[in-house]
C-alpha positions in Angstrom: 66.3 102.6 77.4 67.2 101.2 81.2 70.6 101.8 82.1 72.6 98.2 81.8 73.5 98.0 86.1 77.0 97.1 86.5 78.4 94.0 88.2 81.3 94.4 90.8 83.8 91.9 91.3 83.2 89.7 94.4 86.6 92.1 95.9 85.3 95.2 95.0 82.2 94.2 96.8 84.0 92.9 99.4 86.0 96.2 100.1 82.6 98.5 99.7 80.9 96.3 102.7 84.7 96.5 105.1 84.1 100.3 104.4 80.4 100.1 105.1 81.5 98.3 108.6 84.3 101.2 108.6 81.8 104.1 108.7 79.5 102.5 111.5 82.5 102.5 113.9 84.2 105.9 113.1 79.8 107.2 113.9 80.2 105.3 117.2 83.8 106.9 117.4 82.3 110.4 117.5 81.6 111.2 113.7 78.9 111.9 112.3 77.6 110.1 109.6 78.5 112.3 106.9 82.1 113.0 108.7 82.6 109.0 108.1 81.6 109.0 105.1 83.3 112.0 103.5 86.8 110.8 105.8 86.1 107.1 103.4 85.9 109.1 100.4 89.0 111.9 100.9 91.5 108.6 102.1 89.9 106.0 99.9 93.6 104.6 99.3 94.2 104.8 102.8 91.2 102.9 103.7 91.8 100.3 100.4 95.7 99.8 102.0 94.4 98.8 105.4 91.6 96.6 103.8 94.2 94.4 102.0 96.8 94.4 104.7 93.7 92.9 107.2 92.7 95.2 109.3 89.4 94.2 110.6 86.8 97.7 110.4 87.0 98.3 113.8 90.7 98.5 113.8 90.8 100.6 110.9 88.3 102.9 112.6 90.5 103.4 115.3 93.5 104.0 113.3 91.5 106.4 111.7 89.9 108.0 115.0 94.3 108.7 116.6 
């Protein structure tokens, strides 16, 4: 039997794309791509705070990158 796929909510989707922008700027910061990804994953909350307060995924890449 096929697995029924999950629909996100048009935030959640929102949020997963910002941190998909995130990643490719924190790789042209320096990091690799896993390093990106693994920093997303470890400071998810981090990441979902500066998301909602606006941050646009460069500057949250930098913020990440001091």
């Amino acid at each position: 039997m096929p697995k029924k796929e999950e629909k996100l909510d048009p935030e959640t989707e929102a949020l997963i794309q910002w941190c998909t922008e995130v990643e490719k700027f924190l790789v042209k910061g320096g990091a690799t791509l896993a390093q990106a990804q693994e920093h997303i994953e470890e400071e998810v909350e981090w990441f979902t705070d500066l998301f909602y307060d606006g941050l646009t995924p460069e500057e949250a890449a930098k913020e990440a990158l001091n």
